[in-house]
C-alpha positions as CSV (number, residue, x, y, z in Angstrom):
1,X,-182.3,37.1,-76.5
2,X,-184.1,40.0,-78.7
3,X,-186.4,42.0,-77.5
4,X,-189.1,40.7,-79.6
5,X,-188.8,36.8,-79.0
6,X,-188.4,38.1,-74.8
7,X,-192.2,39.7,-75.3
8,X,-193.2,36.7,-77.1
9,X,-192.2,34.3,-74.6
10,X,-193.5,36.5,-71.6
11,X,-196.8,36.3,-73.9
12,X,-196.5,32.9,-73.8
13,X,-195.9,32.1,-70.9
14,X,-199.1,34.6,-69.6
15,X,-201.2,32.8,-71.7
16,X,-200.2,29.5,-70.3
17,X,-200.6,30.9,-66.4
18,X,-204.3,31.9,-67.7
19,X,-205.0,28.3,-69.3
20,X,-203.5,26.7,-66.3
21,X,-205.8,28.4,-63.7
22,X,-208.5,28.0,-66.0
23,X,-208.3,24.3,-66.2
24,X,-207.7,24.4,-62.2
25,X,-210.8,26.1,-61.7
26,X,-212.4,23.5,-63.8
27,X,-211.3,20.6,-62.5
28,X,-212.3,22.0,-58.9
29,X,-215.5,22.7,-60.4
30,X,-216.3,19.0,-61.9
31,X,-215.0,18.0,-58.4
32,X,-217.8,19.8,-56.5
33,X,-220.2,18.2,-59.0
34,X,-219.3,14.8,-58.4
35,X,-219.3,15.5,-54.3
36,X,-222.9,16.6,-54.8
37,X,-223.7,13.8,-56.7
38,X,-222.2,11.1,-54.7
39,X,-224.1,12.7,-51.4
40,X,-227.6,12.4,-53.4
41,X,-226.5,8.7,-54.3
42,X,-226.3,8.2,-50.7
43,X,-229.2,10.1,-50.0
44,X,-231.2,8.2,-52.7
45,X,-229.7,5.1,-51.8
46,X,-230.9,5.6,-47.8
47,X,-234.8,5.8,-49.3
48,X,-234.9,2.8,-51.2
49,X,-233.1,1.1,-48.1
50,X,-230.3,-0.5,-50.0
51,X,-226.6,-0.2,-48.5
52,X,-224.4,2.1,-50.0
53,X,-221.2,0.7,-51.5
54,X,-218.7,3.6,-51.3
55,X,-217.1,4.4,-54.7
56,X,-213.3,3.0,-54.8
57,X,-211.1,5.6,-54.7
58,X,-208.9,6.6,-57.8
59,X,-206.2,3.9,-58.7
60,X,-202.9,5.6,-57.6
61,X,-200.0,5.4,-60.0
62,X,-198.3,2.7,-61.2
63,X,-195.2,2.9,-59.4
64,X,-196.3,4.1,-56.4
65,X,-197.4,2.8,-53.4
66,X,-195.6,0.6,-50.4
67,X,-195.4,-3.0,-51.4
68,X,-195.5,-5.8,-48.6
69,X,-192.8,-7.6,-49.7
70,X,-193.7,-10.7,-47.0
71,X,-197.0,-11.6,-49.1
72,X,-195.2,-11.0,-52.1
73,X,-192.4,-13.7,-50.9
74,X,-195.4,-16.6,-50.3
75,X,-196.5,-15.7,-53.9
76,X,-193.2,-16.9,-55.5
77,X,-192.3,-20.7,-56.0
78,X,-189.9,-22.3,-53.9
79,X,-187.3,-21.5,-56.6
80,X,-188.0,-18.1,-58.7
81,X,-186.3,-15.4,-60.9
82,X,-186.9,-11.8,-60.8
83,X,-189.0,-12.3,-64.0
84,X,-191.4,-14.4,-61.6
85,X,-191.3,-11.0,-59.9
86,X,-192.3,-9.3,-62.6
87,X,-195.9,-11.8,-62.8
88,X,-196.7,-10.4,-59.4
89,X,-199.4,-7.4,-59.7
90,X,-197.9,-5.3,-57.3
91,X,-194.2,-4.9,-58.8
92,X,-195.0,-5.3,-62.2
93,X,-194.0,-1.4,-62.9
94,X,-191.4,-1.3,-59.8
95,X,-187.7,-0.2,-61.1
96,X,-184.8,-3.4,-61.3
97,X,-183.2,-1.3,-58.4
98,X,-186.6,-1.9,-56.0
99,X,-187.1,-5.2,-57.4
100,X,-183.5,-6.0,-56.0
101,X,-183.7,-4.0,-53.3
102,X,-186.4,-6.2,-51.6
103,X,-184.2,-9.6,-52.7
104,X,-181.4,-7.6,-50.7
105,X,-183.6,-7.5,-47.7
106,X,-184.5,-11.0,-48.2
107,X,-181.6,-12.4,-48.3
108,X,-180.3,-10.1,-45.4
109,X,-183.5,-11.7,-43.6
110,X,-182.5,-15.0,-44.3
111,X,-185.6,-15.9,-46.1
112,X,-183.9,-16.2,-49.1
113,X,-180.6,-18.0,-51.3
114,X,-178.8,-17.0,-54.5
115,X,-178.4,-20.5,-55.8
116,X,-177.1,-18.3,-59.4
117,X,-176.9,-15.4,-61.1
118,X,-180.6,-14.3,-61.2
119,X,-181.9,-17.8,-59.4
120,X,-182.8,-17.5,-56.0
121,X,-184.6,-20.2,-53.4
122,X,-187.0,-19.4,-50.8
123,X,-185.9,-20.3,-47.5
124,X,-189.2,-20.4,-45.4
């Protein structure tokens, strides 16, 4: 690489580093804020006597989070596809692998049949 597009790069990348622990320090900032301002909701909340409904916490993302495949089972008709699957709120944005990974376990389990190629039938 030339020297000159080396510096400018190593510029570059400086200037990124700076922006990044900028917008770190920011964030940790607004974060503080909203900690104090939840604590005088509270506070506020104590005088006038009402209950204090604690805030829900920030939705994870989509594809994350442990799925209890069970309750997901009783959701499905007796006879269902894996596009029924894909109605149900909690694997709408799973990967086909995970999808089929919990049929796998299903039918390892017993609770479930492959009556065809993408049919199955709930045992239980």
């Amino acid at each position: 690489m030339p020297r000159t597009y080396a510096s400018a790069f190593r510029q570059f990348r400086r200037r990124a580093r700076a922006a990044l622990t900028e917008l770190r320090r920011e964030i940790s900032a607004r974060e503080t804020e909203l900690r104090e301002l939840r604590d005088e909701e509270t506070r506020l909340a104590r005088l006038t006597g009402r209950a204090v409904s604690p805030t829900p916490p920030a939705r994870r993302s989509a594809g994350s989070g442990r799925v209890n495949w069970r309750q997901v089972l009783v959701k499905l008709p007796k006879e269902f596809g894996t596009s029924d699957l894909r109605k149900i709120g909690a694997l709408r944005n799973k990967q086909s692998s995970e999808i089929y990974n919990g049929i796998s376990r299903w039918t390892d389990a017993g609770l479930v049949k492959r009556k065809e190629r993408g049919v199955y039938q709930r045992l239980s």
